[in-house]
N, C-alpha and C positions, 0 to 999 in steps of 0.2 A: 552661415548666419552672420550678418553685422552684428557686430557687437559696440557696448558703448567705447571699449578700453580701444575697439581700433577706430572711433571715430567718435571724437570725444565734444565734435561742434554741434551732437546730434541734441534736438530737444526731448530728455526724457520726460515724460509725461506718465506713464503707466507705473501699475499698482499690483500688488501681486491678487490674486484672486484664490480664495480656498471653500471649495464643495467637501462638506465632510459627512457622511452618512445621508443624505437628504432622499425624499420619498413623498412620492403628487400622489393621489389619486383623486378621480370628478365622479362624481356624482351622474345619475343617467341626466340627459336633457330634460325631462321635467322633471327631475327633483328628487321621483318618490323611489328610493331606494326599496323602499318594503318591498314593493311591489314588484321592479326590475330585478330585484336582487343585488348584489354587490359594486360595488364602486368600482368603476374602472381604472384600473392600478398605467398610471404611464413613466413612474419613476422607479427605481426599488433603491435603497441602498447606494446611492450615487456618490462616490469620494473620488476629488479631483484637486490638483493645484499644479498654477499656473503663476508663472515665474511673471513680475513686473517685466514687461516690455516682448514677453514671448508674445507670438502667432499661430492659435491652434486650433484646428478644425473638429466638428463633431460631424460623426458620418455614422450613417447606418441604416434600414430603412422606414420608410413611411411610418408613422406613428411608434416610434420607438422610443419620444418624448425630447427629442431635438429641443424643437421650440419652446418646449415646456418649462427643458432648462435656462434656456434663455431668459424667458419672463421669469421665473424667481431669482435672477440673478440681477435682472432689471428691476426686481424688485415690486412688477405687477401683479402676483400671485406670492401667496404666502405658501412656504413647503408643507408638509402631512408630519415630516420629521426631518431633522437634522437641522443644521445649519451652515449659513453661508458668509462671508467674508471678504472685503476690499481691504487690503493693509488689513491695520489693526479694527476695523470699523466691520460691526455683525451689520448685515442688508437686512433692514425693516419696512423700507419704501422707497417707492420711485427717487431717483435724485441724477443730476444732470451729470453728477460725476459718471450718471453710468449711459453712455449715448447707446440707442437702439436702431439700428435702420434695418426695416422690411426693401421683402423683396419690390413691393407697389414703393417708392419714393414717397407719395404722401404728400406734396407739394401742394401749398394751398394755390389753387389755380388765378386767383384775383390779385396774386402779388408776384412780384418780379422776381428777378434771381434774388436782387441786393435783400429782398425784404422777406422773401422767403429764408435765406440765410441769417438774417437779424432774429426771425421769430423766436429762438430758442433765447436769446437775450433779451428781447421784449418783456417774455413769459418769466421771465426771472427778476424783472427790473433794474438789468447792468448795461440795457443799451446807450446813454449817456457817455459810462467810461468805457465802453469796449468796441465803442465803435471804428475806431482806429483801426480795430482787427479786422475788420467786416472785409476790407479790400485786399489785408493780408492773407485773408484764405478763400478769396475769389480767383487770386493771382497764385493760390498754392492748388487749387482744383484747375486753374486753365480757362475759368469761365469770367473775366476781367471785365473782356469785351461783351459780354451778354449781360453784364450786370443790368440792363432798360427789360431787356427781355422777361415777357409771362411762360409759363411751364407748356401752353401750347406750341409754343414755337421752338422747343425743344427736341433733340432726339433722347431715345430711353439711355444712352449711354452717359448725356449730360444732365440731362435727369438726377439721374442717380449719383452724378457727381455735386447735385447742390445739396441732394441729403446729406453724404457724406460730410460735406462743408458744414453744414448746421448742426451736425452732433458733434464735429472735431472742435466748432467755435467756440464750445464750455467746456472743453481742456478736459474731456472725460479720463478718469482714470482705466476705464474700460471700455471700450467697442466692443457691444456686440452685432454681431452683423448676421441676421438671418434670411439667406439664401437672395443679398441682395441682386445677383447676377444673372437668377435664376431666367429670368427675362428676355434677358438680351439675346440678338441672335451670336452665333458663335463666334467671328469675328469682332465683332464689337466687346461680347464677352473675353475674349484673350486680352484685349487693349488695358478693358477695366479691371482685370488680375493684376497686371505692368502698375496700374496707376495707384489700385490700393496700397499694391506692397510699396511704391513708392514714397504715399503717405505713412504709411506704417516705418518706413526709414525715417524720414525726417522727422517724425513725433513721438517715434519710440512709445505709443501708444498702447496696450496691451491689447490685441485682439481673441475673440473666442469667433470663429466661422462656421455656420452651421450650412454645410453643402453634399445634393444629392453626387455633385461631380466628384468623381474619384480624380481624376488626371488635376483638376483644381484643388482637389487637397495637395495633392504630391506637389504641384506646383508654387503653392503658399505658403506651406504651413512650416512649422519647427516641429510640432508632432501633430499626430492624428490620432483623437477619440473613437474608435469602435463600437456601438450603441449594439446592445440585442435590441430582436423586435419585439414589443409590447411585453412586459412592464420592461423600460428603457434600462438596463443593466452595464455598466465597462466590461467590455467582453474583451477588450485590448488597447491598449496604448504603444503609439508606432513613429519611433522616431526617423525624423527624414533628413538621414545624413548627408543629403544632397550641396552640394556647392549651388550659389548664388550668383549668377540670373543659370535659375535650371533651365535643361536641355528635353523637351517634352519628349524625341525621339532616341534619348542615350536607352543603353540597355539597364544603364542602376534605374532609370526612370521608370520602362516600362518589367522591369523588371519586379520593382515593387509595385507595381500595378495588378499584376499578374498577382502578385498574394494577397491584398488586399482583396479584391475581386473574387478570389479562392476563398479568402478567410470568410465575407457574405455570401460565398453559395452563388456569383453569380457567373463564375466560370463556366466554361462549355467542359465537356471531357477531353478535348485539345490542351485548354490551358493546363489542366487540371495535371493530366501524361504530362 
């Protein structure tokens, strides 16, 4: 893992983040709990903390409240119980300190890279003074030269690198990134691993990644969240003491793959022996 102390020209930017006891449940689709019966529980008891400038992934499967955490963290949903935490600041509402990107990019399609990238300054009213930056992080995504270009004439890997761009552009003290990669075909997806962690170098940004890919955790992350299925419980926290740029075919690699993969139940009886 880079650290600041061995690379001290890095921009820290990230914040620490602390999940302390927190708990979602929704309500049925229309409403009438009387009638459906109980709420559906997708959080129970969640406590988490995450070091300013770590990278760490939540995994686990389908509905086991991933995203869920995400948005009370983003501040789009209020939790059932507990509380939540940037530094010393409790999360009450949306705020640009906290950038979000979906796996769809979101790009409004009538505007171009340079202004799809501005829009989060726009929406805040800092584009005036911060436009200076606009070309500083079109030239830190790769996309300099597309700055004329609309989102049509993109591929999904540059895509996703203008979202990137527009939530890094208000110096979020938190990324969170949910299943941005999901998309992509596999190749392109490897490329776009290389480029986040890249930006995660240079911005020392704090990231939280919520991915169905195991081999993409191990390849990212500083630890990995374990989620049971439905209500979303930490059923393990997995530190990836892997050296940097990892080796997808080492045996420490798939080695912890192999347990992870055990630990979800989705080993064969090979791995398993």
């Amino acid at each position: 893992m880079v650290t600041l102390a061995a690379a001290p020209d890095l921009i820290a930017e990230g914040s620490s983040l602390r999940v302390r006891e927190v708990s979602k449940s929704f309500a049925p689709a229309d409403g009438n709990v009387a009638e459906r019966g109980e709420e559906t529980r997708a959080l129970e008891r969640v406590t988490l903390s995450v070091a300013a400038g770590e990278l760490v992934s939540l995994v686990g499967p389908s509905g086991c409240g991933k995203s869920t955490l995400l948005r009370l963290i983003a501040g789009l949903d209020a939790p059932g119980a507990g509380e939540l935490w940037v530094g010393p600041e409790p999360i009450t509402a949306p705020s640009a300190e906290r950038g979000l990107v979906f796996q769809d990019p979101n790009l409004f399609p009538w505007l171009t890279v340079r202004r799809n990238i501005e829009a989060g300054l726009v929406a805040r009213g800092v584009l005036r003074e911060k436009r200076n930056e606009v070309d500083e992080f079109m030239r830190l995504v790769g996309l300099e030269k597309f700055a004329g270009a609309f989102p049509h004439h993109l591929s999904g890997g540059m895509a996703q690198r203008v979202a990137l761009a527009r939530a890094l552009i208000n110096h979020p003290k938190v990324l969170l990134l949910d299943e941005p990669l999901g998309a992509l075909d596999a190749f392109t997806r490897m490329k776009m691993q290389d480029e986040v962690l890249r930006l995660w170098r240079a911005r020392r940004t704090t990231m939280l990644l919520v991915t169905h890919d195991i081999d993409e955790a191990i390849y990212m992350s500083d630890r990995i969240v374990i989620l049971t299925p439905s209500p979303g419980r930490i059923e393990r926290i997995i530190a990836v003491d892997l050296e940097r740029p990892r080796q997808r075919s080492s045996p420490e690699f798939l080695r912890l793959r192999g347990d992870i993969l055990e630990l979800l139940h989705f080993a064969g009886s090979t791995a398993a022996a």
